[in-house]
N, C-alpha and C positions, 0 to 999 in steps of 0.2 A: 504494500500500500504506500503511498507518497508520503512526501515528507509533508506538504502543505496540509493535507486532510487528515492527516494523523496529528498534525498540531493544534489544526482545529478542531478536532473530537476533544484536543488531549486540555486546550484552553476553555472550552466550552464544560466540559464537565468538571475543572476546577472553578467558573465562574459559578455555577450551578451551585458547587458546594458552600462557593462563598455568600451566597445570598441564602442558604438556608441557616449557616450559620451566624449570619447579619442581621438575619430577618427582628423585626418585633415580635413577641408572641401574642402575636394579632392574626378558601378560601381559593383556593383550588384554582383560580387564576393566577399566574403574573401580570400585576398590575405595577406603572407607573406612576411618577409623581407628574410628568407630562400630561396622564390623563388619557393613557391610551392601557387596555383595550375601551374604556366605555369610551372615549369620543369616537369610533371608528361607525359612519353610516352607513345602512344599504339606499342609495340612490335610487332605488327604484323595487318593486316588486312587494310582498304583501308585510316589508316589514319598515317599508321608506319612511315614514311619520313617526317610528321611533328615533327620539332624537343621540342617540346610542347603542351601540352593543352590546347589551346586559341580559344576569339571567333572568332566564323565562321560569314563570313558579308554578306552571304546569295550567289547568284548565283554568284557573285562576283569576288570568288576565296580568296579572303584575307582572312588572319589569323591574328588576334591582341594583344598584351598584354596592360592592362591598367598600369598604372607607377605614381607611387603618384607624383612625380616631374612635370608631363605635363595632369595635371586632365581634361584639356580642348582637350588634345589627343588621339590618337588610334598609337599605336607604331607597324606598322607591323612585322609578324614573319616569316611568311611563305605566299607563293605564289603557289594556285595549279595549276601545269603545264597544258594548255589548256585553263584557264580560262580566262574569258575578262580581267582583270587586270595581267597574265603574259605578262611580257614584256612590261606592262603598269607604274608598280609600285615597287618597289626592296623592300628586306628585311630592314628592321634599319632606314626606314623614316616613319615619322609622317604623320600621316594623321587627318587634322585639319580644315574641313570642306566639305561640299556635300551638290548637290541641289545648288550651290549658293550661299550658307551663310557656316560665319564660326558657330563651334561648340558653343554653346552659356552658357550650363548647365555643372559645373563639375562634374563629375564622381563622384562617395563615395563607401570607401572602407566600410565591416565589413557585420554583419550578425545582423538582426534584422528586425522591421517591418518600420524604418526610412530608410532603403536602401533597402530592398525590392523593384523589377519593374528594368527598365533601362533607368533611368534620366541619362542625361547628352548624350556624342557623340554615344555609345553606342544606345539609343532609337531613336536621331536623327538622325543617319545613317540609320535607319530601316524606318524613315516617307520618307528622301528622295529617299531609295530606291524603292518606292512601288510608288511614285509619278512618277517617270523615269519609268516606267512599264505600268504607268494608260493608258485608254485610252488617254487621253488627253496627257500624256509624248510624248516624243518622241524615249523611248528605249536603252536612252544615258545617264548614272549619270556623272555628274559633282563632281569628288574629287578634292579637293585643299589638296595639296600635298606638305609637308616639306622636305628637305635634313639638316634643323640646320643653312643653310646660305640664300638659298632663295626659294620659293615657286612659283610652277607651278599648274595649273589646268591640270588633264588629264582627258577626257571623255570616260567611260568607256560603249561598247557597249554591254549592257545585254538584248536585245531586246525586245520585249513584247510580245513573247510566253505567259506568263502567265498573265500576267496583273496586277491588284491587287485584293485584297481580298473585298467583297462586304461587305456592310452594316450589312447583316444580317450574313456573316460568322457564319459557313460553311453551311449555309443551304442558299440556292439559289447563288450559288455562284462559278460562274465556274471556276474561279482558284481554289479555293477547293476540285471542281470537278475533273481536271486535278492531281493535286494532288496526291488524294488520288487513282485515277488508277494508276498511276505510283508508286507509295507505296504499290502496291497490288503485281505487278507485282515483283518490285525488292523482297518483303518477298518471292514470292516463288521462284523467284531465289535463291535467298538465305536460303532456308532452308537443313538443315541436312540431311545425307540421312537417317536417322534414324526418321524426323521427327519436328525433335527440330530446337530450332534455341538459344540453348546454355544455356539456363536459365529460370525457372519458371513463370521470368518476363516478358522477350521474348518470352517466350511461350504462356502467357495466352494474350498478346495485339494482338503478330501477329495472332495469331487464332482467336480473336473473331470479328477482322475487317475484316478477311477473311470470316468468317461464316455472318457478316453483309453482306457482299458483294451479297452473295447470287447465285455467277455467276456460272456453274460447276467446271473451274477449281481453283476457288477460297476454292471450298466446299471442292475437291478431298487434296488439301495440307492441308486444317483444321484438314482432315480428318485423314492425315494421322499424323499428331500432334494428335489427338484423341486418334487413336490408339498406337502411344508412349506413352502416358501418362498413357493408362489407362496398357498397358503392363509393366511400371515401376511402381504401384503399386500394394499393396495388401493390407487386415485387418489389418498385423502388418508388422512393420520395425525397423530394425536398425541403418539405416544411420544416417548421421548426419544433421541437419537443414531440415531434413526433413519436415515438417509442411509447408513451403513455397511450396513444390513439391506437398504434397495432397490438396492446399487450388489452387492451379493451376487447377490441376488435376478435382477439384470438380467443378469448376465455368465451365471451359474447356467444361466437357462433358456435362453437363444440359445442357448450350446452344445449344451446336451443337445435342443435343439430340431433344430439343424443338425446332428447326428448318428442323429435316430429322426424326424426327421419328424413327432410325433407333436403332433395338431391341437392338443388343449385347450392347448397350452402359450400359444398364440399371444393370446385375449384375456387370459390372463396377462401376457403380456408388455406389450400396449396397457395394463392398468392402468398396469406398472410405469412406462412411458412417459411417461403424462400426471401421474404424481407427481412424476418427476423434470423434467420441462418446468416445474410447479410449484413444484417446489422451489429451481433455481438461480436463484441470485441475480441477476437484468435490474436492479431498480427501487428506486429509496430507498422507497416505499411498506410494501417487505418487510424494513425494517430493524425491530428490536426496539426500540422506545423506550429500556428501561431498555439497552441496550447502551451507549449515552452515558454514563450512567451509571456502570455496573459496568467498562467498558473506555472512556472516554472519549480515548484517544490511537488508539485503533482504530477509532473511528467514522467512516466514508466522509466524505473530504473532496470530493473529484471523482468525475465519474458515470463513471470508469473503475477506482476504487478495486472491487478484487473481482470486477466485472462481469464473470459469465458460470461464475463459479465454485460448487460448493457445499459449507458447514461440517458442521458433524457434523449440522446441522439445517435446515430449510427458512428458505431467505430468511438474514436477518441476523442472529445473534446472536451476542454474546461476541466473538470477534475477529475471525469471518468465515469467509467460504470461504478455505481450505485447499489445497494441489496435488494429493496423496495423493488425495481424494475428488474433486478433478475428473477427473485424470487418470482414473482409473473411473468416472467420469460418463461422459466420452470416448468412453472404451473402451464405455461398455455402449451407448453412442448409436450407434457402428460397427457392432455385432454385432446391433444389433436391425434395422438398415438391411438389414444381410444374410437376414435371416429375414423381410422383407417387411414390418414393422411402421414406418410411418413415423414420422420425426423432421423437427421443421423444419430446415432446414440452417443458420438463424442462428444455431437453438441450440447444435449441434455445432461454425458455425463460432468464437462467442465463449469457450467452454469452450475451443478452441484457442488462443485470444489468452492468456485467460488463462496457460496453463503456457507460450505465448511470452515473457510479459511477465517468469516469473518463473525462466527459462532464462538461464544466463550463456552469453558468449562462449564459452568452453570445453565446452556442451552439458551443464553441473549446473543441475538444477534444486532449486529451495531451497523452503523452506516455502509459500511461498503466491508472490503471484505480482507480488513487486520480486524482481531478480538478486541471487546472490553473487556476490562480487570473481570476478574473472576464474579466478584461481589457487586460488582453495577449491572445496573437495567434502569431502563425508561420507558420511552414507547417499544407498544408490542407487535406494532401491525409489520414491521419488516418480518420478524421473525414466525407473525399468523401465515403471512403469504407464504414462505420458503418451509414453514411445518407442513399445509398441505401441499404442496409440491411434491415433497418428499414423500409423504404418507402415501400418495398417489404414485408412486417412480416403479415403472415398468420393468426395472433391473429386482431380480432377483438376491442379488447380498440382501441380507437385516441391517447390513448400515443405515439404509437411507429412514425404515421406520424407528429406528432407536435415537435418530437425527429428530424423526417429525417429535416423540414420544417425551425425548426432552424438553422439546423446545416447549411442547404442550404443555407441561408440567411447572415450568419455567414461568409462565402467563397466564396459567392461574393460580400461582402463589402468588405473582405480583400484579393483578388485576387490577388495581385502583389509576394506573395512568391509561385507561380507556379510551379518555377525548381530548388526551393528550399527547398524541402522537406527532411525530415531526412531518414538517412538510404541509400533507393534506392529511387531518385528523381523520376523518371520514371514511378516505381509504384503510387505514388502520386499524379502525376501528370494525369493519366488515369482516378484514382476513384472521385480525385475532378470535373474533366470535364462532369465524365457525372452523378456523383450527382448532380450540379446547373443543369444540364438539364432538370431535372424532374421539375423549375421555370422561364419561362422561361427570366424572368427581372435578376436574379442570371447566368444563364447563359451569357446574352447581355452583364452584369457587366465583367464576365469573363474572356470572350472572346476578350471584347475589351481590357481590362486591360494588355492581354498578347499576343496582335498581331503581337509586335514587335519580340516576340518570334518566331513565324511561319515563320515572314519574312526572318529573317537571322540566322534560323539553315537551309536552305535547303542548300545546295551542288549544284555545278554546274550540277553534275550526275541527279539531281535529287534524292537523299538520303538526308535522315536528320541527322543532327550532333546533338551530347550529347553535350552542350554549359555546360564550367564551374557553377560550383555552391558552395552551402551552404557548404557540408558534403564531397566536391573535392571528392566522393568517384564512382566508376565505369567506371571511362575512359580506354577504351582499345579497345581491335582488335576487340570487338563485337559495338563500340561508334555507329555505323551509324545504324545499327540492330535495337536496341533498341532504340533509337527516332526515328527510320523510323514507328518500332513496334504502337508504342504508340500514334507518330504524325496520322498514319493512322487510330485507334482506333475513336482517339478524330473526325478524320474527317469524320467519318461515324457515328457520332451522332442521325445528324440530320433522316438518314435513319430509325431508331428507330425500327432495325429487331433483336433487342438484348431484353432481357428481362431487361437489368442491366440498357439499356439505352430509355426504355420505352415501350418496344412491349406491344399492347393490351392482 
């Protein structure tokens, strides 16, 4: 691995350590004093009229920001018009207890594996909301409610439509159930008429919980995401980031190919094939001259630097192949094997060395492919994607499922940074969920670790909210898209009509 990307894992996770050891013991964002993530807007789409990025408190209506001055608070920001808290609860007042009791755990700012989850008012507004839902609630949250001079309780009438999430979430478990039809529906509301639904990322969750789904008109919008996909590519391109679009693209059509059988897909899928045999990186030939340049601590030293991996672009450029985009190199080289379309098997096997190389003893895999220390971990979605890979690898050794079996194990002991993953959270957040599936005690771990999550990203509408995170990075006019995308994904697990997430 280079020098430059190894020094930037290697600075990156001493700054980490240093802000947890800075921190106040005052949350599960990084927040600045700048004021970012909550000043950051979506310009457009169904969350523009918030005048921030803050969390969503689930059917609720409220919007929050956390504020080091009041760690045992929820500072309201925004109110969405309709919901049981408008006209129950105004902008600029605290909210400092629900359920009956006040907040009891401070918030904690910073990014690391010590604040990692949602301790504090944050996680306990999520058990009392789910409790006012249960059977046994009665429908009605009790917020205790600040103005700075005196505090009211107002009961807030979110009824119990949904109820709460069972034991074994998502499987037997009929808010789940509810759920995730209503996320089916709103994706194909919501898709493009082209197909898309904006992005590679949104394209590969909402289609393959659609292609779970199974139902016709669930198949006919996959379908027609199929057919965009496979109509914007070919064996070669020029675009830019492209690798993201064929590693979509590849996963995209095997499934929905391995579930409708249906032919055209397949010299689709041979293009996609010979792009990506193209595009990972074998050979210092396919390095970018100016990468010495523009990254010169990253430019391959040894002809195993990278080898077998692929970056956001074909061959070498900037600082190279990436784990994230091979472990879905992987993955789409397995799933195309399945549907008959060959791959060479060196190619499959060195894409495996790769996320070997860059897998710690502990089963974390780190950015590209040198290890972290034994004892570190963070985000889990590089090493969700390259678990089922693995777990799916068409080679006979037991290396490759002792490879997926750790890694699984690995991320649900450390399930608390869920929607904290680097880069694109989202992405992350799908390939870890339904890697631990394939265990199902790593999965339990998971799931319960991040319930409070499902609780309060839903939206009164019924859509799901991109809840602030790690990397503050993808908030905009696509935010409800894309955890509707993903939250659906993960909810259709248990259905197990995906190859990725267990089909026989």
């Amino acid at each position: 691995m280079s020098v430059v990307i190894r020094t930037f894992l290697r600075t990156g996770l001493l700054l980490a350590a240093a802000l947890l050891f800075a921190r106040p013991a005052e949350a599960q964002v990084h927040y600045f004093t700048s004021g970012w993530p909550w000043s950051a807007q979506a310009t457009s789409g169904p969350d523009a009229a918030v005048p921030g990025w803050f969390y969503n408190l689930g059917i609720t209506g409220l919007r929050i920001e956390l504020v080091p001055g009041a760690p045992k608070h929820m500072v309201v920001r925004y109110v969405i018009p309709g919901s049981p808290a408008d006209g129950q609860i105004a902008v600029g007042e605290h909210l400092v207890g629900a359920g009956g009791a006040y907040f009891v755990q401070p918030h904690q700012n910073g990014y690391g594996p010590a604040v990692f989850g949602a301790q504090g008012p944050v996680g306990e507004f999520a058990v009392a909301l789910e409790a006012a839902q249960d059977s046994t609630g009665t429908g009605f949250l009790d917020v205790r409610v600040s103005d700075g001079t005196t505090e009211r309780v107002v009961s807030l009438d979110i009824g119990k439509k949904y109820g709460s999430f069972s034991a074994t979430f998502p499987a037997a478990c009929p808010k789940s159930d509810l759920i995730l039809g209503e996320l089916l529906d709103y994706l194909v509301l919501h898709q493009d008429s082209n197909g898309s639904w904006g992005n590679p990322v949104n394209d590969l969750y909402a289609a393959l919980a659609l292609i779970a789904s199974g139902r016709p008109e669930h198949l006919k919008a996959a379908r027609k995401c199929a057919v965009n996909l496979a109509a914007t590519t070919a064996p070669t391109s020029t675009d830019w980031l492209v690798n993201w679009r064929y590693m979509t693209a590849g996963i995209v059509l095997s499934e929905y190919y391995l579930v409708t059988g249906d032919a055209w897909v397949l010299p689709e899928l041979t293009e996609v094939r010979d792009f990506l045999h193209a595009s990972q990186y074998t050979d210092h030939s396919q390095v970018d001259p100016q990468a010495a340049v523009t990254h010169p601590g990253s430019f391959p030293q040894s002809p195993l630097d990278a080898y077998g991996g692929w970056g956001h672009n074909p061959g070498f450029e900037g600082y190279g192949p990436i784990a994230m985009l091979t472990a879905e190199g992987a993955l789409t080289y397995t799933l195309m094997q399945r549907c008959g379309v060959g791959v060479k098997p060196k190619r499959l096997e060195i894409a495996y060395d790769f996320l070997a190389r860059g897998t710690s003893q502990s089963g974390y895999l780190w950015y590209a492919d040198e290890a972290a220390h034994p004892t570190d971990w963070a985000d889990q979605g590089r090493g969700g994607a390259a678990a089922v890979a693995n777990i799916l690898s068409p080679f006979p050794d037991t290396k490759y499922r002792r490879r997926a079996l750790g890694a699984i194990e690995q991320i649900g002991t450390h399930a608390t940074s869920f929607p904290d993953t680097h880069g694109s959270p989202i992405l992350g957040m799908g390939y870890a969920a339904a890697a631990t599936s394939f265990v199902p005690v790593s999965f339990r771990k998971f799931m319960d670790a991040n319930r409070w999550w499902f609780a309060l990203a839903q939206c009164p509408d019924g859509s799901f909210y991109y809840q602030p995170n790690r990397d503050n990075a993808g908030y905009g006019s696509d935010s409800r898209t894309s955890a509707s995308a993903v939250t659906a994904f993960i909810l259709s697990i248990p259905k197990k009509n995906l190859v990725i997430t267990g089909r026989p």
